[in-house]
C-alpha positions in Angstrom: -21.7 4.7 4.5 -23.0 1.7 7.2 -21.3 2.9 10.1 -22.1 -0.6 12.0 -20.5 -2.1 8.8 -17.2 0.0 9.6 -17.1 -1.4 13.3 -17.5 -4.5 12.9 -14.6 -4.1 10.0 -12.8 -2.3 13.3 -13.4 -5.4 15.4 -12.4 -7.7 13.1 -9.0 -6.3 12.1 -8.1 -5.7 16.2 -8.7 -9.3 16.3 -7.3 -10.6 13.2 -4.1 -8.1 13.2 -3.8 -7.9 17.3 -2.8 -11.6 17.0 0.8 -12.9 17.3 1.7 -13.3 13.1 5.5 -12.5 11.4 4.8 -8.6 11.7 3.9 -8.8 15.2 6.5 -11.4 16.1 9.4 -9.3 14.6 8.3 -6.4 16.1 7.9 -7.4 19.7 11.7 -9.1 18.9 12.9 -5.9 17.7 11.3 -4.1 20.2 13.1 -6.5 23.0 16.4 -6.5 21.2 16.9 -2.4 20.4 14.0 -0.3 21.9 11.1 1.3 20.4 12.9 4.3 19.3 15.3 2.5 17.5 12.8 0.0 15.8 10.9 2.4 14.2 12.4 2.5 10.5 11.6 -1.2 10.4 7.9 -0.4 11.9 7.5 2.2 9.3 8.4 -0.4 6.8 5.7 -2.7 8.1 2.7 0.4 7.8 3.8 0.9 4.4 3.7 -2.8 3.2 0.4 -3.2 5.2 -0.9 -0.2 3.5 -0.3 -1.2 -0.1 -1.2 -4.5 0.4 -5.0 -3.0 1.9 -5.1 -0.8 -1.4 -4.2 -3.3 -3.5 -7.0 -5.7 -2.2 -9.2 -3.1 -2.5 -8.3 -2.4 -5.8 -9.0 -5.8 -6.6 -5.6 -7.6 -6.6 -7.1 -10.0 -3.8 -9.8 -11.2 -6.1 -6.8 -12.5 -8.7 -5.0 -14.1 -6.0 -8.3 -16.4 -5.1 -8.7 -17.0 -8.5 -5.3 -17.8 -9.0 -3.9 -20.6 -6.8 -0.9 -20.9 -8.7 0.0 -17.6 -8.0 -1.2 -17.6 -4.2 1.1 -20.6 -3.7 4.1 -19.1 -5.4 3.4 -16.4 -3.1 3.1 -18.4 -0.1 6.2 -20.5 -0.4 8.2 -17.1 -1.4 6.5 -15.6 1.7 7.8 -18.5 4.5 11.3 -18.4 2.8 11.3 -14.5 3.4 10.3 -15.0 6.7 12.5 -17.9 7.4 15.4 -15.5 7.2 14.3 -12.4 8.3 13.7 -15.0 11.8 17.2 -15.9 11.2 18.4 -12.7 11.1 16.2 -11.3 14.4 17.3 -14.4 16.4 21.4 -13.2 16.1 20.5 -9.8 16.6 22.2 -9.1 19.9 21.1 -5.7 22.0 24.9 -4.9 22.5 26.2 -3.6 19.6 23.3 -1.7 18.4 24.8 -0.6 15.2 22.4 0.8 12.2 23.3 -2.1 9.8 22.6 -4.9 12.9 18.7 -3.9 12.3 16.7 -4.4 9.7 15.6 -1.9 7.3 12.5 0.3 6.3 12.8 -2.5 3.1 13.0 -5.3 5.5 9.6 -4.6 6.8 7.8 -3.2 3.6 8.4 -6.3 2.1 7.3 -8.4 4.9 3.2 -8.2 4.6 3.3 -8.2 0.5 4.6 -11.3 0.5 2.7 -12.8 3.4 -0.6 -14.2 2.1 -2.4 -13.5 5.8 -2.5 -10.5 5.0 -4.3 -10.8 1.7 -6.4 -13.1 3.2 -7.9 -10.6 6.2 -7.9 -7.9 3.8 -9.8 -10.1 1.2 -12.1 -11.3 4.4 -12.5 -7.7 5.2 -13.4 -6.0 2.0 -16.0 -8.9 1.4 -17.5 -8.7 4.3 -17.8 -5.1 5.6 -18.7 -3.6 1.8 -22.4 -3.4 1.5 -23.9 -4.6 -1.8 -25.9 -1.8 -3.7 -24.1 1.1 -2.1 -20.9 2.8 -3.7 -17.8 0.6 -3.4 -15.7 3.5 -3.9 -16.4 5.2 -0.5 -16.9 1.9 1.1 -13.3 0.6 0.0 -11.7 3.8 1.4 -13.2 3.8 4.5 -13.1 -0.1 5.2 -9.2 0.3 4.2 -8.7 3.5 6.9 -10.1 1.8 9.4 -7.8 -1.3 8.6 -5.0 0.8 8.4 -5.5 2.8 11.8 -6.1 -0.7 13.7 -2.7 -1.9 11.9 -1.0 0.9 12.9 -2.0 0.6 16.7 -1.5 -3.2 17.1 1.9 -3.0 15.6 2.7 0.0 17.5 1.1 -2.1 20.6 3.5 -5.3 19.8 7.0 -2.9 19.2 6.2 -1.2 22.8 5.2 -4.7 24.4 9.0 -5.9 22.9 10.1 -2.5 24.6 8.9 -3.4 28.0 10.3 -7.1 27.8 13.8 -5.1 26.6 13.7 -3.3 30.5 12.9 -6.9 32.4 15.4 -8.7 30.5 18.5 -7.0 31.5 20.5 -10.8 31.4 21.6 -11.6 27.6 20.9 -15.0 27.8 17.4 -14.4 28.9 17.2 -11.6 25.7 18.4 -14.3 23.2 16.2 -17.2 24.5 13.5 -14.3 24.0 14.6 -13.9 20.6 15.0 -17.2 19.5 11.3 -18.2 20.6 10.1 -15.1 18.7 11.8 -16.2 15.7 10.5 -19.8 15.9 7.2 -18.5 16.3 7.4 -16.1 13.9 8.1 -19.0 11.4 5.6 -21.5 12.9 3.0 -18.5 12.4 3.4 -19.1 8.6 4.6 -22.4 8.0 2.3 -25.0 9.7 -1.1 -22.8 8.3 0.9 -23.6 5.1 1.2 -27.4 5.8 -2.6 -27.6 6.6 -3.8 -26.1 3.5 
């Protein structure tokens, strides 16, 4: 195994999923809207969408999906719809009522990174990059897909508690839904205008 390989595959997923994308983005809003605690069904969700998305890659999946464009852009456009109303339904979330059925699932998040290309593109970036030819893929593409995985984990956990911490300093509702409603235009914006410049 070529340990420098594995950091630099370290550095490049903090940087890559550290940055403000549709996971992120609803997970700092959920975060701000119902608290850490209470945003963690949907945060699971997100790990385990993440996860099979980095296994599928590695299994070879992300090589269809470049040779595919077709499919990619079927993917893409189902992707930004997704997104488009999983923002809808973050921006009305109100931190009020608080009930179960106002926050989105395990499901809602699982789905979220299987049907957003970014995240076949890093992990495609990642396995090409930080697999060394003439060495056993096998091993490689398990450890390249932990590491992935462990940075995921951490910089989603990171954005939820960041949302948390807004949640405390934005004790006026008005301020809370502004909050929201940027998020969820962001959280669109993240997907939809690298989708008009491709």
């Amino acid at each position: 195994m070529n340990w420098d390989l594995l950091g630099a595959a370290a550095l490049f997923g903090l940087v890559v999923a550290g940055t403000p994308g549709p996971a992120n983005l609803s997970l700092m809003t959920m975060g701000a809207t119902v608290g850490f605690r209470r945003s963690q069904r949907y945060l699971m969700g997100i790990w385990a969408g993440g996860l099979a998305v980095t296994a599928l890659v590695g299994l070879g999946v992300g090589a269809l999906l470049q040779a595919e464009p077709v499919i990619y852009r079927v993917l893409q456009l189902a992707g930004f719809f997704y997104i488009c109303w999983l923002a809808w339904q973050l921006a009305g979330m109100t931190g009020s009522g608080r009930t179960e059925a106002a926050q989105p699932s395990f499901w809602a998040g699982a789905v979220l990174h299987p049907i957003n290309p970014k995240a076949y593109v890093m992990n495609v970036t990642a396995f090409a990059s930080f697999t060394a030819p003439g060495m056993a893929y096998g091993l490689q593409a398990v450890m390249t897909g932990v590491t992935l995985a462990l940075v995921m984990v951490f910089c989603t956990t990171s954005w939820t508690l960041g949302g948390d911490v807004l949640r405390h300093w934005l004790t006026q509702a008005r301020y809370a839904a502004v909050l929201r409603r940027g998020l969820a235009v962001a959280m669109v914006a993240s997907v939809g205008v690298p989708m008009l410049l491709s």
